[in-house]
C-alpha positions as CSV (number, residue, x, y, z in Angstrom):
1,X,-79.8,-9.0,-126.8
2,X,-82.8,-10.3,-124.4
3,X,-79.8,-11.9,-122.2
4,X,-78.9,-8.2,-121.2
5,X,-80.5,-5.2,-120.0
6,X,-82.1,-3.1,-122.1
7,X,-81.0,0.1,-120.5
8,X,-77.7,1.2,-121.9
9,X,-76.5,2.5,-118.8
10,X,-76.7,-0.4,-116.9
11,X,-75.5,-2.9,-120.2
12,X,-72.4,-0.9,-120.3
13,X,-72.2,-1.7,-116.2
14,X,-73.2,-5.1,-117.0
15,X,-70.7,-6.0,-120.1
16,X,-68.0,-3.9,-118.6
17,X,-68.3,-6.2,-115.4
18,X,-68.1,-9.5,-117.3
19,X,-65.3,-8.4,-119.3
20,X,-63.4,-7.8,-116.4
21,X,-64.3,-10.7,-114.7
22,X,-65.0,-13.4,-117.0
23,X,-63.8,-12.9,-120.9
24,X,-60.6,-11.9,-121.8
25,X,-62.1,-9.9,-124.9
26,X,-65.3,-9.1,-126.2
27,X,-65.2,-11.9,-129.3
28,X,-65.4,-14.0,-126.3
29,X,-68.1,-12.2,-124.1
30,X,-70.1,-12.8,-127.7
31,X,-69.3,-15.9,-128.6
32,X,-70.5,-17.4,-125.5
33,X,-73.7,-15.0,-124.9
34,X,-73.9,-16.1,-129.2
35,X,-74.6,-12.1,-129.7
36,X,-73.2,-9.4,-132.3
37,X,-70.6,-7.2,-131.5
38,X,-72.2,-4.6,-133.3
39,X,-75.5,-4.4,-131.8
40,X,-74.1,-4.1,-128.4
41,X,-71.5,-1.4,-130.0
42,X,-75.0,0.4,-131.6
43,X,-76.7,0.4,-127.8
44,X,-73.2,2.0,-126.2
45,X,-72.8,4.1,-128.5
46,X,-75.9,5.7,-127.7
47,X,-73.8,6.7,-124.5
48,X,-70.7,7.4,-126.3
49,X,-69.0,4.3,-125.0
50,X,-67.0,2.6,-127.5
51,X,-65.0,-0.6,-126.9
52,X,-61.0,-0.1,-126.2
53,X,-59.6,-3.8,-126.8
54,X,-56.4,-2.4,-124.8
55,X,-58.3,-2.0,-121.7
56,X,-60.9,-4.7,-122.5
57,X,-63.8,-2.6,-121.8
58,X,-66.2,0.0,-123.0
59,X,-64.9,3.8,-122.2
């Protein structure tokens, strides 16, 4: 995950801002950044974000 920040507060800002803007789900956001789901679910989750595919963003 060097593409993103480290800090989780500002990845969730960060992912929640290009998944608004830019992917229309987070398969997408992944497959073009080529990173797991999982270990940016494992850094929100840290936060108690998880994803919500309904919304399309991390709440």
């Amino acid at each position: 995950m060097t593409k993103f920040p480290k800090d989780p507060v500002m990845l969730l800002s960060y992912i929640n801002t290009q998944l608004r803007d830019f992917y229309p789900s987070m398969d997408e956001l992944c497959k073009a950044f080529d990173v797991k789901k999982e270990d940016i679910d494992a850094k929100l989750d840290m936060i108690d974000y998880q994803y919500d595919p309904e919304r399309n963003q991390y709440v």
